[in-house]
C-alpha positions as CSV (number, residue, x, y, z in Angstrom):
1,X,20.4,12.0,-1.4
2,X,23.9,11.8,-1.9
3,X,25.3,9.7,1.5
4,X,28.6,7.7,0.6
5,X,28.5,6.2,4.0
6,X,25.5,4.2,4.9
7,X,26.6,2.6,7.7
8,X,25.7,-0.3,9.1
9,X,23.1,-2.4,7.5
10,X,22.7,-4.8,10.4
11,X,22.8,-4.8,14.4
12,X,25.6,-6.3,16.1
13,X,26.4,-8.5,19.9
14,X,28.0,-5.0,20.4
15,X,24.2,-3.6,20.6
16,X,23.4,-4.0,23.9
17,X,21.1,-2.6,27.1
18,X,24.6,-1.1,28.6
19,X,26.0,0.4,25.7
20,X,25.3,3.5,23.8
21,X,21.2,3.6,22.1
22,X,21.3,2.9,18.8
23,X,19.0,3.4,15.8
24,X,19.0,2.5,11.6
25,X,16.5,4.8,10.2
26,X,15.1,4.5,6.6
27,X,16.1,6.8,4.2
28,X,13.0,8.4,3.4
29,X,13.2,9.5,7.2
30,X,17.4,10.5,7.1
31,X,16.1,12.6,3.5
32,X,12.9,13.8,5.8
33,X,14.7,14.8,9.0
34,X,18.5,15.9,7.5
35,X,18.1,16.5,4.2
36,X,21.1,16.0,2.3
37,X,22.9,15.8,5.4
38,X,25.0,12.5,5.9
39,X,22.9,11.4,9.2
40,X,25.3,8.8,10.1
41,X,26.5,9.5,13.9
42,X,24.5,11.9,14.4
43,X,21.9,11.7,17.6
44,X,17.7,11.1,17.0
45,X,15.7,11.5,20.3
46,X,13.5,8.2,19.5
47,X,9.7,7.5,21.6
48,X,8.0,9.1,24.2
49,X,10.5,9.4,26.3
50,X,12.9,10.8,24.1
51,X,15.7,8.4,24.4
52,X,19.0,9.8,22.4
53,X,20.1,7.2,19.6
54,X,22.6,7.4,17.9
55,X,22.3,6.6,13.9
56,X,24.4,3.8,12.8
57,X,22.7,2.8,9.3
58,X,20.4,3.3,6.9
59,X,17.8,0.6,5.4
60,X,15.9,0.9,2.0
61,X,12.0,2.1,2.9
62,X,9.3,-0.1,3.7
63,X,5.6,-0.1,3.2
64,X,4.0,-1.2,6.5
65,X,1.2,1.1,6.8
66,X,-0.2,2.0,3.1
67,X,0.7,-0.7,0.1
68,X,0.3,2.6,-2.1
69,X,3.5,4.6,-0.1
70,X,6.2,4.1,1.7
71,X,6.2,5.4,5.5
72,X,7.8,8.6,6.1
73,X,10.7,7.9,9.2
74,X,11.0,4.1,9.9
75,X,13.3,3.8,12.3
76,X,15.4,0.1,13.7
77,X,15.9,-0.4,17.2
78,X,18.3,-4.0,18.4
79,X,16.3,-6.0,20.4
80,X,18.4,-5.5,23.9
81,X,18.2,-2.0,23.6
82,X,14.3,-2.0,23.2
83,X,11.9,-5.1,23.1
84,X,8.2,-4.6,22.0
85,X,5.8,-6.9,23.6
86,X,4.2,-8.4,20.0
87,X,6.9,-8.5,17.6
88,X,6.8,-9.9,14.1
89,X,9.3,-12.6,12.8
90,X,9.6,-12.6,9.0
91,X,10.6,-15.7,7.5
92,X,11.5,-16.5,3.7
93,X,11.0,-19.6,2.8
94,X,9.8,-22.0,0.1
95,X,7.9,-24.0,2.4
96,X,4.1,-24.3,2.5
97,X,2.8,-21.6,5.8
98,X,1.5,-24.5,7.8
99,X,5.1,-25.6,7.9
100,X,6.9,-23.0,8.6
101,X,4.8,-21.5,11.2
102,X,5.9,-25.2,13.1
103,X,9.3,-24.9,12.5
104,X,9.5,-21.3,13.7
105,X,7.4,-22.3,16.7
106,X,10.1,-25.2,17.5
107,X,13.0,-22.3,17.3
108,X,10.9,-20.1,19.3
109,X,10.1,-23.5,22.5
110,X,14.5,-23.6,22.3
111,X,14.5,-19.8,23.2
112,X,11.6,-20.0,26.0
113,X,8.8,-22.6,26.1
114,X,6.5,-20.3,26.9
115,X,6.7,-17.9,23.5
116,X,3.8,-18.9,20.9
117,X,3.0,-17.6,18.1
118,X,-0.2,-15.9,17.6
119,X,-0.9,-14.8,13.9
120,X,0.5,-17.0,11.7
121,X,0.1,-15.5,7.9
122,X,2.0,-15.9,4.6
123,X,2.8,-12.8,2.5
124,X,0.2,-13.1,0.1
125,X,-2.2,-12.8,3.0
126,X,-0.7,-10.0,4.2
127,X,-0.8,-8.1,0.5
128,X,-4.3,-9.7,0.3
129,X,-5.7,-7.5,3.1
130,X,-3.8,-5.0,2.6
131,X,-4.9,-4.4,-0.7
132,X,-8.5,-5.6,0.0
133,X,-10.0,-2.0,1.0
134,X,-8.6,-0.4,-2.7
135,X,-9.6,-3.6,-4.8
136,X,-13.3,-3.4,-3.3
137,X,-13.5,0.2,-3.6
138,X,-12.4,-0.4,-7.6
139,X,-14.9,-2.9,-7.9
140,X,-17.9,-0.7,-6.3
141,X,-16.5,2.4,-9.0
142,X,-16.2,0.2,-11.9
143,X,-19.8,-1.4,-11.1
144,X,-21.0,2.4,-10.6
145,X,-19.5,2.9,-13.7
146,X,-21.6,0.5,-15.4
147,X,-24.9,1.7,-14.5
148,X,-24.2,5.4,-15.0
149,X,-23.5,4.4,-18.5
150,X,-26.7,2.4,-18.9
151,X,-29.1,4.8,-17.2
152,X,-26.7,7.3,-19.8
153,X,-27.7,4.9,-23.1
154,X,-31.3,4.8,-21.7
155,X,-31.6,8.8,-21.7
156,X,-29.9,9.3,-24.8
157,X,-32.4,6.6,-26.3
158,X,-35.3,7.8,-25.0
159,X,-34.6,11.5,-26.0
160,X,-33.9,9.9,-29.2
161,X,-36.8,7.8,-29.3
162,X,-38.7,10.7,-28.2
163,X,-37.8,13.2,-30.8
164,X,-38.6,11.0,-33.8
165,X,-41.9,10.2,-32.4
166,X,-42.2,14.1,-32.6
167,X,-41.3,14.2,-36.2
168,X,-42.4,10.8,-37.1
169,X,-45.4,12.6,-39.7
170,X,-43.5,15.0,-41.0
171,X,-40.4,12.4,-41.7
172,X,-43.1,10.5,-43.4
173,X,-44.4,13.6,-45.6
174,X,-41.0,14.4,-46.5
175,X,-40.2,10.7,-47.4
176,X,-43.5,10.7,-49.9
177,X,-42.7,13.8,-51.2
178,X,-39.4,11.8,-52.4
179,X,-37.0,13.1,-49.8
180,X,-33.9,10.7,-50.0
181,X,-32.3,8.6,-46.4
182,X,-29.8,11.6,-46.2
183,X,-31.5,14.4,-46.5
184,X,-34.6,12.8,-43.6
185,X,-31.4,12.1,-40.9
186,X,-30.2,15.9,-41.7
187,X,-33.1,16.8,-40.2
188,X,-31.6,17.1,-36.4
């Protein structure tokens, strides 16, 4: 997608509940709904209820429903314009989780006492479940795996097994008769 103008990267204290609706959609979802289109001021009706946004930006994709791809439109929405009732906060830090989750909790008691936050998890968590499903499934097809190739070994030894019992006598006649190693295991 060749867009020399991606906007905005951020919202601003311009964004507000009076001013004009305004979205940053990913660019899977600008490639997805304009094609190579520069989708910069151009109007999205966004939700339910069809609110017209105008595009300001576009962000890199994200993977917040499958690890494996990214999500098809994501699209941004400033926080006086539209407030969901269970956001996330993502925080980067070095810190251990325990810690961080109290010092986020502290910032969150200087906005309104009355905020808590209810999930606390660190990334690898996240990434952990998220990847849970596809790691057990490769575990249950490698185990599967296993036993088709031991029941496999077992048939191909006993039809083995079976087949010189068969010919046991005759491998033995041939053997006294002065047949040589090679010429008994070109019998097949």
């Amino acid at each position: 997608m060749g867009h020399s103008n991606f906007g905005r990267t951020r919202f601003d204290e311009h964004d507000t509940a009076d001013r004009q609706n305004v979205i940053i959609i990913s660019k899977a979802g600008a490639e997805k709904v304009f094609g190579d289109e520069n989708p910069i001021g151009k109007t999205l009706l966004v939700g339910s209820a069809s609110v017209p946004c105008e595009i300001i930006g576009i962000a890199g994709d994200v993977r917040s429903r499958k690890v494996s791809e990214p999500d098809a439109v994501e699209i941004y929405r400033p926080w006086a314009q539209q407030n969901f009732p269970f956001p996330c906060i993502l925080v980067r830090s070095q810190l251990k989780p325990d810690a961080v989750t109290k010092l986020a909790q502290s910032a969150l008691a200087t906005v309104d006492p009355g905020l808590a936050i209810a999930i606390p998890q660190s990334m690898d968590a996240i990434v952990a479940q998220a990847v849970g499903q596809t790691r057990l499934m490769m575990w249950l097809l490698g185990i599967f795996a296993g036993v088709a190739l031991l029941l496999a070994s077992i048939g191909i030894y006993g039809a083995v097994a079976y087949t010189v019992e068969q010919r046991t006598g005759e491998i033995g006649v041939r053997m006294a008769l002065g047949a040589q190693t090679f010429d008994v295991l070109r019998l097949s």
